[in-house]
C-alpha positions as CSV (number, residue, x, y, z in Angstrom):
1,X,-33.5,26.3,-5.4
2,X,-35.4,28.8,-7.4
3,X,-33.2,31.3,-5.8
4,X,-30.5,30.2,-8.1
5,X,-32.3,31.1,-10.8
6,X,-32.1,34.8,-9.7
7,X,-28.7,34.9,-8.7
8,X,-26.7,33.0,-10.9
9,X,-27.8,35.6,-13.6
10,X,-26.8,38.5,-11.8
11,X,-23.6,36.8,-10.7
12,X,-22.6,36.4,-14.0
13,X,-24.0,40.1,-15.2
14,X,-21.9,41.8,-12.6
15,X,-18.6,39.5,-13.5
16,X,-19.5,40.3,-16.9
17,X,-19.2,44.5,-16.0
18,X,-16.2,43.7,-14.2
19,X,-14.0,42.6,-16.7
20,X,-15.8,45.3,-19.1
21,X,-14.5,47.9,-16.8
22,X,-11.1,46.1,-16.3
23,X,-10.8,45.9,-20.5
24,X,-12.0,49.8,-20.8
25,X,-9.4,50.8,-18.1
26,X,-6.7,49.1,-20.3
27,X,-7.9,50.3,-23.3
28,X,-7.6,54.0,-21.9
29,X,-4.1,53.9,-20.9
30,X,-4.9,53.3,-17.1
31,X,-1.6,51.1,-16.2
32,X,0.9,52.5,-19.4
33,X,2.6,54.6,-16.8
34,X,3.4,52.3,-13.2
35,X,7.0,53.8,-12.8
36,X,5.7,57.4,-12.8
37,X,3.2,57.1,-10.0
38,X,6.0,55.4,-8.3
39,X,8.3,57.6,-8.2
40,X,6.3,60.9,-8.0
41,X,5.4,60.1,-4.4
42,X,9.0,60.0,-3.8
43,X,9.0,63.7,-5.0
44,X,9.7,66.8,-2.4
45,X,8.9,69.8,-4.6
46,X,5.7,70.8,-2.0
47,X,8.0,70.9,0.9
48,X,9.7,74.8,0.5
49,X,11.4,76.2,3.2
């Protein structure tokens, strides 16, 4: 039972820095562009003959 004591505190700590990384990430323009990344794999300009 003490156990909980430990882990219940770093449970919630490294929740906590997930959703601060998930907040930065949106913050910093990660997802503004979905339809680019999309279609840019769709994109032959590599392939030269």
């Amino acid at each position: 039972m003490t156990v909980l004591v430990y882990l219940l505190p770093m449970a919630l700590l490294l929740g906590l820095s997930g959703l601060a990384a998930f907040l930065w990430s949106l913050r910093s323009g990660q997802y503004d562009d979905m339809e680019g990344a999309a279609l840019r794999v769709l994109n032959d300009d590599d392939m030269k003959e």
